[in-house]
C-alpha positions as a printed Julia matrix, in Angstrom:
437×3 Matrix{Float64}:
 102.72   84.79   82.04
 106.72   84.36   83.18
 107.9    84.19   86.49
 110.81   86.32   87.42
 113.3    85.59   89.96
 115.02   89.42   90.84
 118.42   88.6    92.87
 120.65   92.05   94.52
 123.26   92.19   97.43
 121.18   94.45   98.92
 117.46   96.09   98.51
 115.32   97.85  100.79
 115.82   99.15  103.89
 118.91   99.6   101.55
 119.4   102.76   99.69
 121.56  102.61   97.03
 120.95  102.77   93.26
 120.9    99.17   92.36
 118.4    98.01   95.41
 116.18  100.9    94.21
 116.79   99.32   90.41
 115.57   96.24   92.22
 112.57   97.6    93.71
 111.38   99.21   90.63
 111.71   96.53   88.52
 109.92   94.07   91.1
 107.09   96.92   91.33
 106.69   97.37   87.68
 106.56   93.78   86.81
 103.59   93.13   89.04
 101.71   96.41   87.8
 102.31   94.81   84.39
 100.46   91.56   85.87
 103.49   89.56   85.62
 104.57   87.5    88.32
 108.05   87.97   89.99
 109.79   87.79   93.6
 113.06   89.25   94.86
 116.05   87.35   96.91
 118.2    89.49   99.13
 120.56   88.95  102.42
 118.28   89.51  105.22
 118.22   92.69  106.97
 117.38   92.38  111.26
 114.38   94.05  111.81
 113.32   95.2   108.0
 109.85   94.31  107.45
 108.51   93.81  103.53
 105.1    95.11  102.91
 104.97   94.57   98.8
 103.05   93.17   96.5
 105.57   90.23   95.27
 107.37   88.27   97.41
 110.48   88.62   99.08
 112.85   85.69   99.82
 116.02   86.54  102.43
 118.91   84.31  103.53
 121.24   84.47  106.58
 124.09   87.39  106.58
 126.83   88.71  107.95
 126.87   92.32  109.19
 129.55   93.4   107.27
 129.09   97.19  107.15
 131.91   98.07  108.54
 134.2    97.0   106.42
 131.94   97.45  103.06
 128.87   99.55  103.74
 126.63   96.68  103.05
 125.64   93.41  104.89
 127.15   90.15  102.86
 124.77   86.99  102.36
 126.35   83.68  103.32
 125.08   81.98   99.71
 125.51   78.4   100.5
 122.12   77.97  102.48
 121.0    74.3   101.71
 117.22   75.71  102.62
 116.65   78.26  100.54
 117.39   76.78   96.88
 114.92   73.96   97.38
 111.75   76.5    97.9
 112.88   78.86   95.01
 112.76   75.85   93.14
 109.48   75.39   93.48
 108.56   79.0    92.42
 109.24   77.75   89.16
 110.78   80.93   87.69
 111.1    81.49   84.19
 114.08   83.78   84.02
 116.52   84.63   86.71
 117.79   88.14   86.69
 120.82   89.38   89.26
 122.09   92.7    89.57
 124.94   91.95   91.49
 127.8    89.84   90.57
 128.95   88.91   93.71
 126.34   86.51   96.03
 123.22   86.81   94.29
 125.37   85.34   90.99
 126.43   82.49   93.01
 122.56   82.05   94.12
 121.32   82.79   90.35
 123.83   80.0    88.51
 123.11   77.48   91.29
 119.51   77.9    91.31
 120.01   77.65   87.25
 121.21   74.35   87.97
 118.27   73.41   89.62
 115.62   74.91   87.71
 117.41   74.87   83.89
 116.15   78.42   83.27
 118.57   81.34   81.7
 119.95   83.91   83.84
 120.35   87.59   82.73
 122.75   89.37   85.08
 122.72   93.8    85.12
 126.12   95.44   85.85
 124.78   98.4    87.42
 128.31   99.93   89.36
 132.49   99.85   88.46
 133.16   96.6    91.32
 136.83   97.33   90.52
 136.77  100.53   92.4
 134.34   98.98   95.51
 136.89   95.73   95.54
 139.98   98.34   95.85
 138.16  100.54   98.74
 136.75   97.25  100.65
 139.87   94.56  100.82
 143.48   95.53  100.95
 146.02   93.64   99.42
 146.26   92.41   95.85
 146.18   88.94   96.51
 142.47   89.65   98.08
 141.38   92.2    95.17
 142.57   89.64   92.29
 140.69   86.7    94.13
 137.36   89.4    94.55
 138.03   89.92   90.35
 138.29   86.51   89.85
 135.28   85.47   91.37
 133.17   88.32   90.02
 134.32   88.25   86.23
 134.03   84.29   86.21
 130.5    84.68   88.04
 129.61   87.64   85.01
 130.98   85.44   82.39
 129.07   81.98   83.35
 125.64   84.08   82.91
 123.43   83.38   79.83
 122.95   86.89   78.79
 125.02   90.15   79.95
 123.21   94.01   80.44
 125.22   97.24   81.0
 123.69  100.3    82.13
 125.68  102.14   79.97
 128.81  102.21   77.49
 131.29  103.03   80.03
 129.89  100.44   82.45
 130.9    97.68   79.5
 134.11   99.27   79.01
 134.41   99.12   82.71
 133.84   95.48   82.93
 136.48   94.58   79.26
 139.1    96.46   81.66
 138.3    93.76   84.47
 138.61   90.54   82.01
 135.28   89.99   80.95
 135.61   88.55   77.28
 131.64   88.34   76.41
 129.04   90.0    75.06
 126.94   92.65   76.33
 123.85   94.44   75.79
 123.43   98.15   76.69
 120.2    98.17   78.85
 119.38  101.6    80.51
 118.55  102.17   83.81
 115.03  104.27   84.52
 114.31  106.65   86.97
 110.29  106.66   89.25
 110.25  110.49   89.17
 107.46  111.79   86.77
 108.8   114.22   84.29
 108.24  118.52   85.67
 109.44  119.97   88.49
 107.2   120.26   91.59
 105.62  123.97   92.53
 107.89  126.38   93.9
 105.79  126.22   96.86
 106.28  122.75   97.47
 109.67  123.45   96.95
 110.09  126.04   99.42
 108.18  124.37  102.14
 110.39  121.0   101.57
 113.28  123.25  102.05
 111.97  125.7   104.55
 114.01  125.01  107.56
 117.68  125.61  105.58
 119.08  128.56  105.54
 118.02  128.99  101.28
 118.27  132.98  100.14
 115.72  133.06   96.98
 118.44  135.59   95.64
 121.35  133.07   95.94
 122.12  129.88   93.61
 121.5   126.71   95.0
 123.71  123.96   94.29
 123.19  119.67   94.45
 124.54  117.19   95.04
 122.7   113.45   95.66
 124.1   110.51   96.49
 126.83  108.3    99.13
 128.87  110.57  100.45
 131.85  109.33   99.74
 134.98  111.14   98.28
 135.39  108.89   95.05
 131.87  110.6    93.98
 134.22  113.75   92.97
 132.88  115.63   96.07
 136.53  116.93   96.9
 136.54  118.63   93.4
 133.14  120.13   94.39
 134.26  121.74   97.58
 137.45  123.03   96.01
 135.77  124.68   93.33
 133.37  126.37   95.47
 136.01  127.46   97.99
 137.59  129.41   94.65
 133.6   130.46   93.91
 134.01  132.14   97.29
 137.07  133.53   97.09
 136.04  135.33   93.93
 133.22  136.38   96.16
 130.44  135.36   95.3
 128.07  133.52   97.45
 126.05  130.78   97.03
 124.8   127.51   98.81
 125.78  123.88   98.07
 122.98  121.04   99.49
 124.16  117.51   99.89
 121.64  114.98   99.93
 122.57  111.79  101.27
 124.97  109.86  103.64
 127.92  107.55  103.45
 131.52  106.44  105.07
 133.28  109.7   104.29
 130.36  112.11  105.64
 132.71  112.9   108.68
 135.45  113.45  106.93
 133.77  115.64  104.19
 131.74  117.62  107.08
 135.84  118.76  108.76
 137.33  119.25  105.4
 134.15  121.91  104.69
 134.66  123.58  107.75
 138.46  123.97  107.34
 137.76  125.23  103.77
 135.61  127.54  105.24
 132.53  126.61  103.83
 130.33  125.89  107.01
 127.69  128.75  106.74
 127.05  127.9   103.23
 126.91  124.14  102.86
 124.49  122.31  104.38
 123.56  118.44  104.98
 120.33  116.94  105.12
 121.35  113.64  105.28
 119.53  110.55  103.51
 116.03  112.07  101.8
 113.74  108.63  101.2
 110.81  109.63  100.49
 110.96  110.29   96.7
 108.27  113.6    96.71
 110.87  115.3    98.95
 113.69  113.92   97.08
 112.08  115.59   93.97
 111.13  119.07   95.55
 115.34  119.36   96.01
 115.53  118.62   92.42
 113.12  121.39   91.87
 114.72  124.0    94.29
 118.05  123.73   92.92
 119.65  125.64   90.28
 122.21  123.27   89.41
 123.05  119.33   90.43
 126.71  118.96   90.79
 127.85  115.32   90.11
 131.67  115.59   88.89
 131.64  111.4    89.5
 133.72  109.53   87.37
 132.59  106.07   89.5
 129.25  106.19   88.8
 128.45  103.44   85.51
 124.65  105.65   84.7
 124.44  108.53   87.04
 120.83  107.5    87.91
 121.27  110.89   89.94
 121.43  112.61   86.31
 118.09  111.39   84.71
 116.28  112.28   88.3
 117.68  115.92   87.96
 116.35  115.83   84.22
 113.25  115.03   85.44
 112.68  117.87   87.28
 114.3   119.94   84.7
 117.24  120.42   86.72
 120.83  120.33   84.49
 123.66  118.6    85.83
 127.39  119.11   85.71
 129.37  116.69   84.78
 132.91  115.08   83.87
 133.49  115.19   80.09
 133.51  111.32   78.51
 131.92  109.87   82.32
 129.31  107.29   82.17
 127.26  109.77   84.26
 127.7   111.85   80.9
 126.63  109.67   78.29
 123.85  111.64   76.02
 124.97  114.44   77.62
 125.86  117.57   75.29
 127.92  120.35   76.45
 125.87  123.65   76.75
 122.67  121.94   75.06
 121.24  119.38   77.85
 123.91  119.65   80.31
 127.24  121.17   81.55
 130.52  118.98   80.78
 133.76  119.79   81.91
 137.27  118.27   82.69
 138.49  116.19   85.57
 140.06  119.05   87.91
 138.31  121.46   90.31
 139.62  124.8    88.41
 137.36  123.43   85.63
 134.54  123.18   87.92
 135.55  126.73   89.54
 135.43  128.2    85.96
 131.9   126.8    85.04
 130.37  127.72   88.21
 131.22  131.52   87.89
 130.7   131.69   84.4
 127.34  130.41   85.08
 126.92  132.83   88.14
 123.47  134.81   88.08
 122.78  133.13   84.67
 119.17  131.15   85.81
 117.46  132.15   82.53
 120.79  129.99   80.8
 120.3   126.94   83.28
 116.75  126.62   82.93
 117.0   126.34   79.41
 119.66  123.28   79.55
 117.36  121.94   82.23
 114.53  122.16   79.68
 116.64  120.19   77.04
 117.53  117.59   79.77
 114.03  116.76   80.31
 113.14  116.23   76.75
 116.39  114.46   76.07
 117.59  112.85   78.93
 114.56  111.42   81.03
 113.9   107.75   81.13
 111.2   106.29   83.06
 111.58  102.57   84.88
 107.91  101.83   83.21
 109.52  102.41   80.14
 112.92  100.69   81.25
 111.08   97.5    82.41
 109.08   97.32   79.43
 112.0    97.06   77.28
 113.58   94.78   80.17
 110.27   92.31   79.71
 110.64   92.17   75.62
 113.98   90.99   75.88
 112.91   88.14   78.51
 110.89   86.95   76.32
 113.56   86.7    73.64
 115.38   84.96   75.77
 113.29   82.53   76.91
 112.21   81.93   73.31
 115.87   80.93   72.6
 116.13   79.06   75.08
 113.35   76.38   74.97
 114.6    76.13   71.24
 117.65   74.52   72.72
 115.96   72.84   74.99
 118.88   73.11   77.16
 118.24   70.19   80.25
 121.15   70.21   82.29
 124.02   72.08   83.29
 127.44   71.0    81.48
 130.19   69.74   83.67
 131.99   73.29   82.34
 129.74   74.89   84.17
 129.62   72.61   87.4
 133.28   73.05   87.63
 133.33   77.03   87.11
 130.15   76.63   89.91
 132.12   74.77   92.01
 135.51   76.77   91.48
 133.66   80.06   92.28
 132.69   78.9    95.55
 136.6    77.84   96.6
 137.73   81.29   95.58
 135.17   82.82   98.09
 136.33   80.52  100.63
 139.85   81.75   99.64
 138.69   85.48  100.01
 137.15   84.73  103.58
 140.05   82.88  105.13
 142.58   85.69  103.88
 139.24   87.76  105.74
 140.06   86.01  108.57
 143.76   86.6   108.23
 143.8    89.93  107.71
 140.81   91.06  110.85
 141.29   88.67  113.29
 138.06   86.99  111.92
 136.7    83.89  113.5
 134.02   81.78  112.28
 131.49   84.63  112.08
 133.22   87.84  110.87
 132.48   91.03  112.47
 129.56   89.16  114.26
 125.74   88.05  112.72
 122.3    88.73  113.93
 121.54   85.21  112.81
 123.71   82.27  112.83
 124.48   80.52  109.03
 122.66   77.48  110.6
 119.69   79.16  110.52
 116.53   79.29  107.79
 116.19   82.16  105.26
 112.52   82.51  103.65
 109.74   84.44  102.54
 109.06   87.54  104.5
């Protein structure tokens, strides 16, 4: 039986795609009677009720500035007692902290670490630091950190393309991401009562959209095309499922289009069976996202039998085939105008290509893990042939350098908010001990 060490920036009460990659793979790994426990910056208040372990370590509430709390990685604590978990493999999914956590605790432990690159970290780096002194130390540190790993996943093509455009001069291994929806859409009943108290005409289409509501998701191209989908009068109503920095900002820009009565906001949806019953009630997701590496958002829609439209040559497109198993158009919000009403009042056209999507498209995390846990043990088996005992000095000196560009990154931090010795202020001080929840 191995032991698997899962490290992520962030994981649940965290709703994103990767911490839900996370979860999944922590989940299906003990279903499949393996052992395995996860390592995440500590969230106040979160509570872990699971069947694995789960390990956090002092951070910094940094959601202002990035959306996501940042782990101070340097806790002399918390390496000692992973060590004695004796993992067999290490596997990160975020090439920032939890890389610096997986390569040191590699030094510790001498086992391999696999590291996922789930999301485009260019784009993130660009939104979250300004100045290009701070975004080429961020790239540093993250390529280096991806590069020093013993074995490299994508989630898709476009996410390894991605990551050549960045600097990264290894190999990778295309690795698809799963999805924890069973495949058919719910009842229309449970549909309907899901989505009872929105204003929902049975006779009108119902478009989707899931995910962080941000405007780099393509969500200004969606609201432009449907303000020329109302123009050309017809009417309609667009659902977006989620929340994120630019919900304010999208919300004003709606109303000023003149959208108000027919878009509405439900805000985050956790629980998955609800999640799923929007799936089912729509009649078409809309997820014109050129950021997204997999479109995890795409594969859940397919599930229900939902098709998606999409940006021709995306990542979120990938398998995709125009008019077959999905709709793919280009980069500008006429396109999207043009698909919509050519599509208007055809359900009979839609459900088919949701049809194909589900047989074609739909990938589920049992299946994802399973193929995750082969290629462990693969590793591991080339590994103990080299019988690999301690780290090189190349590789204490890349360590080592990593960790004086993130001091770089937070004094120019400091510089650049008025940061003292705790920016933007911690729930916990670094002094004290991360552990086992």
């Amino acid at each position: 039986m191995m032991k698997v060490c899962l490290m992520n920036d962030s994981f649940p009460p965290v709703i994103d795609g990767v911490a839900n990659a996370v979860l999944n793979y922590a989940r299906i790994l003990t279903e499949m009677r393996e052992s395995c426990a996860v390592v995440t910056p500590e969230y106040p208040g979160a509570e872990y009720d699971y069947p694995f372990p789960v390990y956090t370590y002092p951070s910094l509430d940094t959601r202002k500035a990035f959306g996501y709390r940042t782990g101070l990685p340097l806790d002399p604590r918390l390496m000692p007692r992973l060590k004695e978990e004796n993992f067999s493999i290490i596997h990160s999914h975020c090439p920032m902290i939890s890389n610096l956590l997986a390569r040191n605790l590699r030094m510790m432990a001498n086992v391999p670490v696999v590291f996922t690159y789930h999301t485009k970290y260019d784009i993130d780096i660009a939104n979250a630091l300004k100045g290009e002194l701070l975004q080429e130390a961020a790239v540093r540190m993250l390529v280096a950190n991806v590069e020093a790993c013993d074995e490299v996943w994508v989630v898709s093509r476009g996410a390894g393309e991605n990551l050549r455009h960045m600097g990264f001069t290894g190999e990778y291994r295309v690795m698809e991401n799963g999805v924890d929806l069973p495949r058919g859409a719910v009842s229309p009943e449970i549909a309907a009562r899901v989505s009872a108290d929105f204003d929902l005409p049975k006779e009108l289409p119902v478009y989707l959209f899931v995910g962080r509501l941000m405007w780099y998701k393509g969500i200004r191209l969606i609201l432009e095309g449907l303000t020329g989908l109302m123009t050309a009068g017809k009417d309609f109503r667009m659902v977006f499922v989620g929340g994120g920095g630019d919900e304010e900002e999208i919300r004003a820009q709606v109303e000023q289009l003149g959208l108000g009565k027919k878009c509405i906001f439900t805000g985050p949806v956790r629980d998955r069976d609800k999640l799923r019953a929007w799936y089912s009630r729509a009649d078409l997701l809309l997820f014109p996202s050129t950021f997204d590496t997999n479109g995890l958002v795409v594969r859940e829609a397919a599930a229900c039998g939902l098709p998606a439209l999409l940006i021709r040559d995306s990542c979120a497109a990938e398998g995709v085939t125009d008019g077959v198993n999905g709709i793919l158009i280009r980069e500008d919000s006429a396109a999207l105008f043009a698909a919509l009403n050519s599509l208007y009042g055809r359900e009979d056209t839609l459900k088919r290509i949701g049809e194909r999507a589900m047989e074609e498209l739909y990938l589920s995390w049992e299946e994802s893990v399973r193929r995750a846990r082969r290629r462990y043990e693969e590793i591991l088996a080339d590994w103990h042939g080299r019988k690999r005992l301690a780290p090189t000095m190349e590789e204490l000196s890349a360590f080592y350098g990593i960790q004086n560009i993130l001091e770089d990154m937070r004094t120019r931090m400091r510089q650049q908010w008025g940061m003292h010795r705790n920016p933007m202020g911690s729930d916990r001080s670094p002094d004290e001990k991360g552990g086992r929840r």
